[in-house]
C-alpha positions as CSV (number, residue, x, y, z in Angstrom):
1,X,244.6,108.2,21.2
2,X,242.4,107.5,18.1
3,X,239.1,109.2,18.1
4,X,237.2,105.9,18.3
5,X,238.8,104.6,21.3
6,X,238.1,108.3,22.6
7,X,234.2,107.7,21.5
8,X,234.1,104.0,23.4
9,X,236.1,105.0,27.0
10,X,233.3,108.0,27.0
11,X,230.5,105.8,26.2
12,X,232.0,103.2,28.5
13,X,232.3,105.9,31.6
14,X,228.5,107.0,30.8
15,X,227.4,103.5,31.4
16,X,229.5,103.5,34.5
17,X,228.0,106.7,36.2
18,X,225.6,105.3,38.0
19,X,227.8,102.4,39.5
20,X,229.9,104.5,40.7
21,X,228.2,106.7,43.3
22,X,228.7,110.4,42.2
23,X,225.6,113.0,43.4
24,X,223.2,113.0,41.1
25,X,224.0,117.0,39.8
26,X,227.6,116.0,39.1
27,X,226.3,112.7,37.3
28,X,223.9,114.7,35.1
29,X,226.9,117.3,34.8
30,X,229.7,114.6,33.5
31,X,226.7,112.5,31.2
32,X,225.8,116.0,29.5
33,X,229.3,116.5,28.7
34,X,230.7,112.8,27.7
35,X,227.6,112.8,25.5
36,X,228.5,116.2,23.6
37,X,231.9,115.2,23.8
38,X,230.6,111.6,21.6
39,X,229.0,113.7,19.5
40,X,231.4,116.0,18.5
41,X,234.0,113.3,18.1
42,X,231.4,111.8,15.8
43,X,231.0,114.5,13.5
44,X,234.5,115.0,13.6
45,X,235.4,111.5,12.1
46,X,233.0,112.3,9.2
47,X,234.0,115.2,8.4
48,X,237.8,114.0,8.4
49,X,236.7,110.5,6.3
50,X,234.8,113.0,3.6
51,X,238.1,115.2,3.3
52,X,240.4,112.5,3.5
53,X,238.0,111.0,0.4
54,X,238.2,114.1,-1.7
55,X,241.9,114.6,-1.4
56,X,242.2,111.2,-2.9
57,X,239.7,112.2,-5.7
58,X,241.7,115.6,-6.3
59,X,245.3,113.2,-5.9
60,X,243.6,110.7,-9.0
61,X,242.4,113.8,-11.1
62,X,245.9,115.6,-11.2
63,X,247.9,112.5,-12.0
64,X,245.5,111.5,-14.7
65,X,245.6,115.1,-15.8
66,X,249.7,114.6,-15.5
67,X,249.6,111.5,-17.6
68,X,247.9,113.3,-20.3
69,X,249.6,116.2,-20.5
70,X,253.3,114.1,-21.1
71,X,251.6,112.4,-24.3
72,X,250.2,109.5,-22.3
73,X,246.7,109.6,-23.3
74,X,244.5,106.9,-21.5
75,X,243.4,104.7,-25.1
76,X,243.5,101.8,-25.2
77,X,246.3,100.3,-27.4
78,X,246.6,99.2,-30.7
79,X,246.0,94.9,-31.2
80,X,249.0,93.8,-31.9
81,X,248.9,90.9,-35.1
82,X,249.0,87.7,-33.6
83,X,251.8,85.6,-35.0
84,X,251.2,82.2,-36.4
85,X,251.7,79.5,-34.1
86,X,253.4,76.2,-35.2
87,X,249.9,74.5,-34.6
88,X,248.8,77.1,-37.4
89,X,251.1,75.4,-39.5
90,X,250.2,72.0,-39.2
C-alpha cells in the first residue's frame, strides 16, 4: 500500500475514535500512535522524494560527463550556409 494511502486510513481512523466507543486510555493510546505513525510516514516521503531527486541529478551529471568524454562536447553547432532559394533568384 502506498505511504499516502497509509497517511489518510490513519488520519481517517483518528477522526473515527471517538465514534466508535473505545475507553478513553485505549483512545488516547491508538491517537498517540496513529499520530506518530503519520508523522513518521511523513518524513519518510521526504526523505525518499529528496533521494529519489538527487539520484536523478547524479543519473544527468554522469551521462553529460559520458557524452563528453566520447568527443561529444555540448557546443552548439556550426550554422550551416544557407542555400539560395529559387525566390533568391528571381
Amino acid at each position: 500500500m502506498p505511504k499516502n494511502k497509509i497517511i489518510l486510513t490513519l488520519g481517517f481512523l483518528i477522526a473515527l475514535f471517538p465514534i466508535l466507543g473505545f475507553p478513553y486510555a485505549w483512545e488516547m493510546f491508538f491517537q498517540v500512535v496513529f499520530g506518530l505513525s503519520i508523522v513518521a510516514l511523513s518524513v519518510l516521503i521526504s526523505v525518499d522524494r529528496r533521494l529519489s531527486m538527487k539520484a536523478r541529478v547524479q543519473k544527468r551529471q554522469a551521462r553529460k560527463n559520458a557524452l563528453n568524454q566520447n568527443g561529444f562536447e555540448n557546443q552548439a553547432p556550426e550554422s550551416a550556409p544557407v542555400e539560395n532559394s529559387s525566390f533568391d533568384q528571381i
